[in-house]
PDB file of N, CA, C and O in Angstrom:
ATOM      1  N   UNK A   1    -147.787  34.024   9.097  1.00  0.00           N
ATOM      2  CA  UNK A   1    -146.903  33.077   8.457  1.00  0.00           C
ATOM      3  C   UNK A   1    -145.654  32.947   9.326  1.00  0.00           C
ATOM      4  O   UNK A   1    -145.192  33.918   9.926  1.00  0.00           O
ATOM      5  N   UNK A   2    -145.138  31.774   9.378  1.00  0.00           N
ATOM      6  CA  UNK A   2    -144.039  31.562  10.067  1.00  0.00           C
ATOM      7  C   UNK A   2    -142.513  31.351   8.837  1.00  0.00           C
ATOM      8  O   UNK A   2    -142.373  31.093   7.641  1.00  0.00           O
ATOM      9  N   UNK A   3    -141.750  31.605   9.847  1.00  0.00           N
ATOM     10  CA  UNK A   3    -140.157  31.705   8.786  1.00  0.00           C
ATOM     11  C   UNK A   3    -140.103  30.216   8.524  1.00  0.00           C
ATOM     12  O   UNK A   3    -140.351  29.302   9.310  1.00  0.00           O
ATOM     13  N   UNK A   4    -139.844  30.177   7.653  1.00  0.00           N
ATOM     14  CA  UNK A   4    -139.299  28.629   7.066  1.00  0.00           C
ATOM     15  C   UNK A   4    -137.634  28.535   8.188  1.00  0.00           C
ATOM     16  O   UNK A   4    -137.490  27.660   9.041  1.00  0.00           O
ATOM     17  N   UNK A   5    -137.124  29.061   8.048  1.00  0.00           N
ATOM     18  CA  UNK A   5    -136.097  28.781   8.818  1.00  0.00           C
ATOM     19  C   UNK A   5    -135.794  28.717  10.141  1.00  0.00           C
ATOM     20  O   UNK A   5    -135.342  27.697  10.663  1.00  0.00           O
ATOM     21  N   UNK A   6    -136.108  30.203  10.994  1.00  0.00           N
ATOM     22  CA  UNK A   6    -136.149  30.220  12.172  1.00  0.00           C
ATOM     23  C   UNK A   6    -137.375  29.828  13.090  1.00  0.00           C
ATOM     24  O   UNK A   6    -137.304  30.033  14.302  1.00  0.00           O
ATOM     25  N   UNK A   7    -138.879  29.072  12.323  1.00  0.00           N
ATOM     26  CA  UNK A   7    -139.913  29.026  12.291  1.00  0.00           C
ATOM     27  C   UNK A   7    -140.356  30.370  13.627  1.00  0.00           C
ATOM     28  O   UNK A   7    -140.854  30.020  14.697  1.00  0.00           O
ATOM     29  N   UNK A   8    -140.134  31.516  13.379  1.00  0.00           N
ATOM     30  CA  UNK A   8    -140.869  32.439  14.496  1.00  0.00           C
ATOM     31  C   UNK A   8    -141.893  33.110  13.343  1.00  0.00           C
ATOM     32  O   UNK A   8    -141.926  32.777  12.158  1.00  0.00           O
ATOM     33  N   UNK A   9    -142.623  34.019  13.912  1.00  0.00           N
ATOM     34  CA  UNK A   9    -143.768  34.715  13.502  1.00  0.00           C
ATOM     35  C   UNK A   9    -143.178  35.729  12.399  1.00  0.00           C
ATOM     36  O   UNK A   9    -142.133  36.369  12.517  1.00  0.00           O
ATOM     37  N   UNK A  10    -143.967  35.743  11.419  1.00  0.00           N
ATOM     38  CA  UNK A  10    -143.082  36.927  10.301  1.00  0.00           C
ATOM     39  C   UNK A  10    -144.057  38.059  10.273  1.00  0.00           C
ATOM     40  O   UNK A  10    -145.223  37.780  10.553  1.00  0.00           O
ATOM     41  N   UNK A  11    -143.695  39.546   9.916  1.00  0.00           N
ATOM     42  CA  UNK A  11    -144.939  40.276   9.607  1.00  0.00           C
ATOM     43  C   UNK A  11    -145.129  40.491   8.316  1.00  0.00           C
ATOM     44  O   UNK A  11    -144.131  40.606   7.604  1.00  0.00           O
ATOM     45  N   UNK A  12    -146.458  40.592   7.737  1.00  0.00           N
ATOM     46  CA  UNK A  12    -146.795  41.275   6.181  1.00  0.00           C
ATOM     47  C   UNK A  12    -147.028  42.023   6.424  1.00  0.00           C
ATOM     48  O   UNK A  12    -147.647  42.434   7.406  1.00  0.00           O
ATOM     49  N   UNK A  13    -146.249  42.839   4.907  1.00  0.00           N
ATOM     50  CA  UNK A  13    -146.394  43.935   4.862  1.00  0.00           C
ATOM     51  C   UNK A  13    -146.008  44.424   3.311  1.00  0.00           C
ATOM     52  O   UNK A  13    -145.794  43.414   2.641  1.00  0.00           O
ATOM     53  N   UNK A  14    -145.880  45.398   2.680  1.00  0.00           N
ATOM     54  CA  UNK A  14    -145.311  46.052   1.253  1.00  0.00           C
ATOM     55  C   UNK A  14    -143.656  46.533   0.948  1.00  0.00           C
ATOM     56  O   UNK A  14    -142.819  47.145   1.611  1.00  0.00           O
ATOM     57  N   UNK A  15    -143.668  46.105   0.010  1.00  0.00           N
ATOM     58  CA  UNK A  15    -142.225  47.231  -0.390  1.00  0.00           C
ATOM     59  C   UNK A  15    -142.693  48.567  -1.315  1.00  0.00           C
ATOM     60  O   UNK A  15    -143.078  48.297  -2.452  1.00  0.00           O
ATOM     61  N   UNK A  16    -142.689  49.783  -0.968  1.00  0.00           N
ATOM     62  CA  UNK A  16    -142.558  51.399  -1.950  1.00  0.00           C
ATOM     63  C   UNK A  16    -140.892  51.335  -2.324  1.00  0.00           C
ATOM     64  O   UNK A  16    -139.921  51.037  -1.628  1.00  0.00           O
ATOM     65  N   UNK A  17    -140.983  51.637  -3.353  1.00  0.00           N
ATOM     66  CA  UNK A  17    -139.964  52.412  -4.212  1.00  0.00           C
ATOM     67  C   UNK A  17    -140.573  53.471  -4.826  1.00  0.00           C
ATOM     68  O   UNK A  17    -141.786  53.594  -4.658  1.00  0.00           O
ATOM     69  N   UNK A  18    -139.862  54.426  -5.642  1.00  0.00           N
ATOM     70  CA  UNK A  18    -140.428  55.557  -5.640  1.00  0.00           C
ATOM     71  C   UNK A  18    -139.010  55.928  -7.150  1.00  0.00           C
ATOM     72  O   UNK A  18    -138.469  56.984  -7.475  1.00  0.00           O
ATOM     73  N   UNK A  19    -138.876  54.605  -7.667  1.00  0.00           N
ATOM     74  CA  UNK A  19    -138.238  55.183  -8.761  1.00  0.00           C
ATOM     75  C   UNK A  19    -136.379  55.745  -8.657  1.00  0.00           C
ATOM     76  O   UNK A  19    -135.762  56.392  -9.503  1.00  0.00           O
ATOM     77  N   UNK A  20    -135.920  55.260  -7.438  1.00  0.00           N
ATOM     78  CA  UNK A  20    -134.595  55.764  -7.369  1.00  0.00           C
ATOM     79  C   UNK A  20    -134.326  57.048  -6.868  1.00  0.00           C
ATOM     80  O   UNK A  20    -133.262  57.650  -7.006  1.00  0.00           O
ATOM     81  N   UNK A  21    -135.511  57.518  -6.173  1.00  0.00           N
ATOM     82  CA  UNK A  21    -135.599  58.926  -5.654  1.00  0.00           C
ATOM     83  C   UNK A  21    -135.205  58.870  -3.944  1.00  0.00           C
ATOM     84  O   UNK A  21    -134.789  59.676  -3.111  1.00  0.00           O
ATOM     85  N   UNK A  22    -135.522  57.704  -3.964  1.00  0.00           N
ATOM     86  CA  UNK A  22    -135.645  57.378  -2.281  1.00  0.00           C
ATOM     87  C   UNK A  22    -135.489  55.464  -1.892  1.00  0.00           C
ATOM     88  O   UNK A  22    -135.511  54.386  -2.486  1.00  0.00           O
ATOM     89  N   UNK A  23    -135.366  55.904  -0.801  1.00  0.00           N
ATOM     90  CA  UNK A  23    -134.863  54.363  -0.796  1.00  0.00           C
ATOM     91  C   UNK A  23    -135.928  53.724  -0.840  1.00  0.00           C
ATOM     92  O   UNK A  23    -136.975  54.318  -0.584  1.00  0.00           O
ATOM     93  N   UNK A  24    -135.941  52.209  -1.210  1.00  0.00           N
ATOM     94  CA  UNK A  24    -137.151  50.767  -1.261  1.00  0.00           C
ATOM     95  C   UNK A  24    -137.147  50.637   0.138  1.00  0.00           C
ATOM     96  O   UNK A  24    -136.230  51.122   0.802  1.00  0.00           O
ATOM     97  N   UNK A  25    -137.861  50.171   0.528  1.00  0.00           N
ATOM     98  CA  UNK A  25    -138.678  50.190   1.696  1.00  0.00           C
ATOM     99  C   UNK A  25    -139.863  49.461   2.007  1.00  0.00           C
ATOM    100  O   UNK A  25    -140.925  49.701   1.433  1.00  0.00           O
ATOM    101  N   UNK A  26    -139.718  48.408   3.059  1.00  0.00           N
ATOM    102  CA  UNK A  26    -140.800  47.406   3.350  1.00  0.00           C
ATOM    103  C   UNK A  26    -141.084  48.103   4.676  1.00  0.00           C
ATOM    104  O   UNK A  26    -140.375  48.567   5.569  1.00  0.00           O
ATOM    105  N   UNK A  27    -142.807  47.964   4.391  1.00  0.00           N
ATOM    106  CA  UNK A  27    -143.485  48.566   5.675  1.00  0.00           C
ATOM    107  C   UNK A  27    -144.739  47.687   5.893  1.00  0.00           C
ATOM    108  O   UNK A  27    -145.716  47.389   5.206  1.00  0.00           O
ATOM    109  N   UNK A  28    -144.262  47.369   7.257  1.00  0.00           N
ATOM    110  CA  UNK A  28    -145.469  46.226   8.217  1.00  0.00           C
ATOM    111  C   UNK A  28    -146.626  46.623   7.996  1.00  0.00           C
ATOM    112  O   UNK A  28    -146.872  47.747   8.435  1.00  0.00           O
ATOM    113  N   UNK A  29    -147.670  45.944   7.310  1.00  0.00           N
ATOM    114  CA  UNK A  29    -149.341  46.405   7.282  1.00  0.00           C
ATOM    115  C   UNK A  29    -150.017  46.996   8.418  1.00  0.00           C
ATOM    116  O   UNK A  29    -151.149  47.479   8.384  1.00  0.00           O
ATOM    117  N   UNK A  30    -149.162  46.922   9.553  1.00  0.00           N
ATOM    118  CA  UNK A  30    -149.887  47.406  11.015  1.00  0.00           C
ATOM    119  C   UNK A  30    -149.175  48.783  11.094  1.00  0.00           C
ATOM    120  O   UNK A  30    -149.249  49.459  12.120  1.00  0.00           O
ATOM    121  N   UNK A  31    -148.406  49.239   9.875  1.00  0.00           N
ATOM    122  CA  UNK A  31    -147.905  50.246  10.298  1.00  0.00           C
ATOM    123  C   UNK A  31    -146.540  50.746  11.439  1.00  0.00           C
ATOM    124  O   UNK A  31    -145.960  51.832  11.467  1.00  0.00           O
ATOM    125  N   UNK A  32    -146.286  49.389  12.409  1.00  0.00           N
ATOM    126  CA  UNK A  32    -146.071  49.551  13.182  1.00  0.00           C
ATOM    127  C   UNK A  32    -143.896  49.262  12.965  1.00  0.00           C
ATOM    128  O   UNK A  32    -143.024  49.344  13.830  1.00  0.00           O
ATOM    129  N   UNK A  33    -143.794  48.982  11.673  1.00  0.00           N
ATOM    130  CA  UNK A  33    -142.120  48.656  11.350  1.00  0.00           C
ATOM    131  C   UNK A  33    -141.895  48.882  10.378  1.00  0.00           C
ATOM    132  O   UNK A  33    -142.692  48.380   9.587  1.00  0.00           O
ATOM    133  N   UNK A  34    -140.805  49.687   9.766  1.00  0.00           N
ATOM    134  CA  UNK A  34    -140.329  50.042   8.674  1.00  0.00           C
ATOM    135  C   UNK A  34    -138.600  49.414   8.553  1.00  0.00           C
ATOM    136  O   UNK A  34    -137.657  49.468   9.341  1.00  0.00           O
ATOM    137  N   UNK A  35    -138.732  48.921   7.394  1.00  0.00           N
ATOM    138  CA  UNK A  35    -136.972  48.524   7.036  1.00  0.00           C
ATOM    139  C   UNK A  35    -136.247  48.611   5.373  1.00  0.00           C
ATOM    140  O   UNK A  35    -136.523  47.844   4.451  1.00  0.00           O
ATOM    141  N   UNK A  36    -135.554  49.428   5.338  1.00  0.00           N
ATOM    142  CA  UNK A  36    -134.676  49.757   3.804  1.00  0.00           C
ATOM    143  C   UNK A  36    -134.526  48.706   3.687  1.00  0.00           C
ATOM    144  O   UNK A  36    -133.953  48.091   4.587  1.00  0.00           O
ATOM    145  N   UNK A  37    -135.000  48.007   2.464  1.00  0.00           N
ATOM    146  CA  UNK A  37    -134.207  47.300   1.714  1.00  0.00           C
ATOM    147  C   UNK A  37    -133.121  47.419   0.942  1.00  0.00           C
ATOM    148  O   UNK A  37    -132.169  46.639   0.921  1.00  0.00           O
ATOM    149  N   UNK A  38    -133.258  48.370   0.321  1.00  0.00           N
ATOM    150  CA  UNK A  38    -131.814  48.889  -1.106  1.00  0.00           C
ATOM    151  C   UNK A  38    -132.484  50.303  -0.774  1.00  0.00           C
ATOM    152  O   UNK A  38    -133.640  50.723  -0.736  1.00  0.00           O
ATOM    153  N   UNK A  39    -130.944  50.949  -0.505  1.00  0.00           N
ATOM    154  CA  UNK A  39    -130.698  52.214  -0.871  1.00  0.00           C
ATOM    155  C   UNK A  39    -130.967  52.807  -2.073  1.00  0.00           C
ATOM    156  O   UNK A  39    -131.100  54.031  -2.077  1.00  0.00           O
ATOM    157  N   UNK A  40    -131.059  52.285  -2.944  1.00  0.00           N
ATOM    158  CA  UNK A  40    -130.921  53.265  -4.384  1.00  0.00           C
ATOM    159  C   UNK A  40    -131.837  52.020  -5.309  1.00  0.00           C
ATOM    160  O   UNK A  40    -131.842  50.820  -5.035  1.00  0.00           O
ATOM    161  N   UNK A  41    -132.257  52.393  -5.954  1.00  0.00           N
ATOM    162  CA  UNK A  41    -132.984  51.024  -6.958  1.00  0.00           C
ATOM    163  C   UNK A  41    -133.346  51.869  -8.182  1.00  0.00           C
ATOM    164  O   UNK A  41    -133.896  52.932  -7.898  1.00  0.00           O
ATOM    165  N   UNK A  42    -133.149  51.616  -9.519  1.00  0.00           N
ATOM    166  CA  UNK A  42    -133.710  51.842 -10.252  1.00  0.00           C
ATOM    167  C   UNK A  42    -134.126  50.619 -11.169  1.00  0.00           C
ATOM    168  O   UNK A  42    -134.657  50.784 -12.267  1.00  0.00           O
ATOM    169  N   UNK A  43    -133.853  49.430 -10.650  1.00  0.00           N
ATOM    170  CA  UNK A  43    -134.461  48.323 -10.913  1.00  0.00           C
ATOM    171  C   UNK A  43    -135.476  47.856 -10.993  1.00  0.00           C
ATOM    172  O   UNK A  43    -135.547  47.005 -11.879  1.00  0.00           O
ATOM    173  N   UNK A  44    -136.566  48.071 -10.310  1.00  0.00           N
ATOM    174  CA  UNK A  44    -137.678  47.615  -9.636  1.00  0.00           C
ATOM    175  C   UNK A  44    -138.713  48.707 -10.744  1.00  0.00           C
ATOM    176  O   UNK A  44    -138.833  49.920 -10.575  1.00  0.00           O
ATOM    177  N   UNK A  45    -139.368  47.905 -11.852  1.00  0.00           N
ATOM    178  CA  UNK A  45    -140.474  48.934 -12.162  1.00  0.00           C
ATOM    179  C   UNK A  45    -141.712  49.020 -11.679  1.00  0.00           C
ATOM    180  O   UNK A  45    -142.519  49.595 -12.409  1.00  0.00           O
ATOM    181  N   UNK A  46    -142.192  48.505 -10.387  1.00  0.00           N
ATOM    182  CA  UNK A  46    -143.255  48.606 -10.065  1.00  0.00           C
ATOM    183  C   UNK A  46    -143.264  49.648  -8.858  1.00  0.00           C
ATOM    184  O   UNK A  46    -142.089  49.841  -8.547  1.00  0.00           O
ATOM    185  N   UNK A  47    -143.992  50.283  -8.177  1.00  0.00           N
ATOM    186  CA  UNK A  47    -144.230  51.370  -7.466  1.00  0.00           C
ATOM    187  C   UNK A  47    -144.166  50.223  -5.805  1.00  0.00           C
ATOM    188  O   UNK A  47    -143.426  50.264  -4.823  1.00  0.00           O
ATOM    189  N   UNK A  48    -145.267  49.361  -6.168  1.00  0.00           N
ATOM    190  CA  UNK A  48    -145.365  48.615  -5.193  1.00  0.00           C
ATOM    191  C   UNK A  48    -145.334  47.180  -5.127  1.00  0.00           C
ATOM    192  O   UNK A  48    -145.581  46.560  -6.162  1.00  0.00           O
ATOM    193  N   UNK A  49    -144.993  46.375  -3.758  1.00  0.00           N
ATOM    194  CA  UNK A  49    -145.096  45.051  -4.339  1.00  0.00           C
ATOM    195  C   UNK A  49    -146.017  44.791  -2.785  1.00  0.00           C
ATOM    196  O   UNK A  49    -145.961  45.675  -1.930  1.00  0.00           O
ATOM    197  N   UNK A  50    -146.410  44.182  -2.665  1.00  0.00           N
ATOM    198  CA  UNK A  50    -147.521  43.593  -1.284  1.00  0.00           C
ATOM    199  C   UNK A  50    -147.706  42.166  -1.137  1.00  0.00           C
ATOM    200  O   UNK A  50    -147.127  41.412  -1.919  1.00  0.00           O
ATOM    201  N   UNK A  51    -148.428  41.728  -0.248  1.00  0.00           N
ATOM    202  CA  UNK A  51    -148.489  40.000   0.246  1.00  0.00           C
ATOM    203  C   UNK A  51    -146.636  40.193   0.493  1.00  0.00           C
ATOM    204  O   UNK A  51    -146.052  39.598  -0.413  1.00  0.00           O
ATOM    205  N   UNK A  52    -145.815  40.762   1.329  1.00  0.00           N
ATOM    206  CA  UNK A  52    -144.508  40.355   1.215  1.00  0.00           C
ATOM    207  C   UNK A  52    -144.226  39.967   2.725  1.00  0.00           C
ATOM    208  O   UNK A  52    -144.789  40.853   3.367  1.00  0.00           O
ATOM    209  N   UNK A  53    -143.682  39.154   3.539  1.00  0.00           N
ATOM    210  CA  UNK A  53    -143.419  38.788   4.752  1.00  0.00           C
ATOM    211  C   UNK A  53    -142.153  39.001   5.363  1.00  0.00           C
ATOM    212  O   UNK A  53    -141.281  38.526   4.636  1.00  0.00           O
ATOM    213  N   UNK A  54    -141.684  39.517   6.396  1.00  0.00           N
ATOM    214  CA  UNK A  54    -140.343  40.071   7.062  1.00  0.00           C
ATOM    215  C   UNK A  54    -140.473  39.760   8.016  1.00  0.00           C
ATOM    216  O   UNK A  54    -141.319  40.179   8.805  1.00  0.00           O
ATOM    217  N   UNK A  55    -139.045  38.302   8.339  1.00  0.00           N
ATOM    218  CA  UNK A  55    -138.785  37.899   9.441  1.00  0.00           C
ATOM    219  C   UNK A  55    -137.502  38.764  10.093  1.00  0.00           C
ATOM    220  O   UNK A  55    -136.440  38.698   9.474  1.00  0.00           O
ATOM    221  N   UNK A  56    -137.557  39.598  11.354  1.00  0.00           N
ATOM    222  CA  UNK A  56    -136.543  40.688  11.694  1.00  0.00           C
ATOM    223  C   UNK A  56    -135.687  39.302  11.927  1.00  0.00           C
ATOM    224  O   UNK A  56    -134.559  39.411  11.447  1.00  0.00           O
ATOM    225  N   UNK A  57    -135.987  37.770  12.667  1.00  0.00           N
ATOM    226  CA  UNK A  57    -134.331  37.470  13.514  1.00  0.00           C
ATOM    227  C   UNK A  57    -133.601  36.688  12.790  1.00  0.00           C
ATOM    228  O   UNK A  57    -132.574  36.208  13.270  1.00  0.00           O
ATOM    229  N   UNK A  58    -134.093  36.343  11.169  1.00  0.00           N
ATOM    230  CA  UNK A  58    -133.294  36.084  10.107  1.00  0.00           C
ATOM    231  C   UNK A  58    -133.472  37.210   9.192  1.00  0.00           C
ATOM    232  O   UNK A  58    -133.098  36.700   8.136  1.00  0.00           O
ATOM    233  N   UNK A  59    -133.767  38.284   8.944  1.00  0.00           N
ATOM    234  CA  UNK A  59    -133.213  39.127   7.951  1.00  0.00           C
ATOM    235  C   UNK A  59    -134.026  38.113   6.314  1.00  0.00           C
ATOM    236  O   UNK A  59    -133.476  38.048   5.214  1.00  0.00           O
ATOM    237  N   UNK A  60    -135.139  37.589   6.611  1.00  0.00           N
ATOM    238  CA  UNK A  60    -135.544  37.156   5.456  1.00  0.00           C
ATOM    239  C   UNK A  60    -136.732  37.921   4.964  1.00  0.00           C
ATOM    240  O   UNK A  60    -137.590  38.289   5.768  1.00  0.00           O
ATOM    241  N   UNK A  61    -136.804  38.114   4.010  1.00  0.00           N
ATOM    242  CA  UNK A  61    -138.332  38.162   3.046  1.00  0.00           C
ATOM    243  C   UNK A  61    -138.718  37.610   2.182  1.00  0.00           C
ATOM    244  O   UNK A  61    -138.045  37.387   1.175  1.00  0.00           O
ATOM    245  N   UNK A  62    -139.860  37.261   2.343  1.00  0.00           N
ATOM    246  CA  UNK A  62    -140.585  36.125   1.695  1.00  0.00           C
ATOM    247  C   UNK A  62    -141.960  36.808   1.229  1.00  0.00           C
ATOM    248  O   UNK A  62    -142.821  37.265   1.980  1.00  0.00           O
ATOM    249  N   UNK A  63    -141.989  36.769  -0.583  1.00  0.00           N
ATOM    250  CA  UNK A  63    -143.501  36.985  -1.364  1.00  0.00           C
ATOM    251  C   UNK A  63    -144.485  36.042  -1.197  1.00  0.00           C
ATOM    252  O   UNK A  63    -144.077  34.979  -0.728  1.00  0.00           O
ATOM    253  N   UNK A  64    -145.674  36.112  -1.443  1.00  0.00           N
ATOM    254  CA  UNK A  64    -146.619  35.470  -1.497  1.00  0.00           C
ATOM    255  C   UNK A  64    -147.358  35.763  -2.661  1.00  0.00           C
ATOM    256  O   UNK A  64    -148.260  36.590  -2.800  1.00  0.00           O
ATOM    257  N   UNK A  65    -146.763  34.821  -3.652  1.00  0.00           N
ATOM    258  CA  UNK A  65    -148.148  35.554  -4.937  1.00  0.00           C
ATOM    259  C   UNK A  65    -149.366  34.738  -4.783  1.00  0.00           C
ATOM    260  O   UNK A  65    -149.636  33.587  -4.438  1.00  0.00           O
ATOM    261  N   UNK A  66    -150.171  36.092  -5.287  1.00  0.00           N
ATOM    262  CA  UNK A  66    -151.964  35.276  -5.246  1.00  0.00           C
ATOM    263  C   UNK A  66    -152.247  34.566  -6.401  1.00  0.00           C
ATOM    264  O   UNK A  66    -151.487  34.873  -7.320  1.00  0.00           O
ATOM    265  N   UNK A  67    -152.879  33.922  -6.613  1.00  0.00           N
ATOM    266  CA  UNK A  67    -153.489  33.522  -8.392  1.00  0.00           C
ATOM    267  C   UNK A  67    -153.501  34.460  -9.155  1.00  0.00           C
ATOM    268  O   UNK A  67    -153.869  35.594  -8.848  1.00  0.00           O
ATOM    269  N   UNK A  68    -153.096  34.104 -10.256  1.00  0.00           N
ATOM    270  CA  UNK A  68    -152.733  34.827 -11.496  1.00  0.00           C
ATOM    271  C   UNK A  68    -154.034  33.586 -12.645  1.00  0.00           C
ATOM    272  O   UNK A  68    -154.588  32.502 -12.464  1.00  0.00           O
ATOM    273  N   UNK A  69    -153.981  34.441 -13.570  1.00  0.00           N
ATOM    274  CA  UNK A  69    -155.107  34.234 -14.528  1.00  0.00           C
ATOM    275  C   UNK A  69    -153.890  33.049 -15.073  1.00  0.00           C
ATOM    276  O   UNK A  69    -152.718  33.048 -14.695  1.00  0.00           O
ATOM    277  N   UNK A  70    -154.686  31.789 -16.327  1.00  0.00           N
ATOM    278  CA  UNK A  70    -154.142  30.982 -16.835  1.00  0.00           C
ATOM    279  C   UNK A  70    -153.713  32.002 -18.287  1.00  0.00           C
ATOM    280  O   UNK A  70    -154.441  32.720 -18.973  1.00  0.00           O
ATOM    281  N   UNK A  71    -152.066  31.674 -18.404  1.00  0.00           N
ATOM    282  CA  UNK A  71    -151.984  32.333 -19.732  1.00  0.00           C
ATOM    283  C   UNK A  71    -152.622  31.386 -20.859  1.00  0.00           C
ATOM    284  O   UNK A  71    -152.703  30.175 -20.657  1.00  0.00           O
ATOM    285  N   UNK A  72    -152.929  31.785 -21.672  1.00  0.00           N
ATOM    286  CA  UNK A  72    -152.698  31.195 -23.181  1.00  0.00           C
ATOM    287  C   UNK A  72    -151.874  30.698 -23.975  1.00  0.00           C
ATOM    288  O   UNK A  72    -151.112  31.478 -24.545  1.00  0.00           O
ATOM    289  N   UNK A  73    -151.763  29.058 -24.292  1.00  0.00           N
ATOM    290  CA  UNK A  73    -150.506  28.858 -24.524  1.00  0.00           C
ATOM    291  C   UNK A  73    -150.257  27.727 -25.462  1.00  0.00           C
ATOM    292  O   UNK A  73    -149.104  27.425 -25.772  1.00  0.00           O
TER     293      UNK A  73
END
């Protein structure tokens, strides 16, 4: 995926949190880059979030949600 802004190459990859124990943290699917997002979070109730994209020469991240089921409504 490319940056909407700076149009260069972005990498996917996940954010871990770990509950406010440790910092949030997006890590490149290749393994190969790690970057803090928030120091401290006790915001975030999910463990993990994934499909997420990190452009290093704007400092952006960008989700990608997949299909979700139709609610009922």
């Amino acid at each position: 995926m490319d940056c909407p802004y700076c149009m260069k190459p972005m990498k996917s990859g996940s954010i871990r949190c770990h509950n406010g124990f440790m910092p949030m943290t997006w890590r490149s699917d290749d393994d190969e880059e790690t970057r803090v997002v928030e120091t401290w979070s006790q915001s975030l109730l999910v463990n993990l979030m994934k499909d997420l994209y990190s452009c290093n020469a704007c400092e952006v991240m960008i989700r990608k949600f997949s299909k979700t089921k139709k609610q009922k409504g």
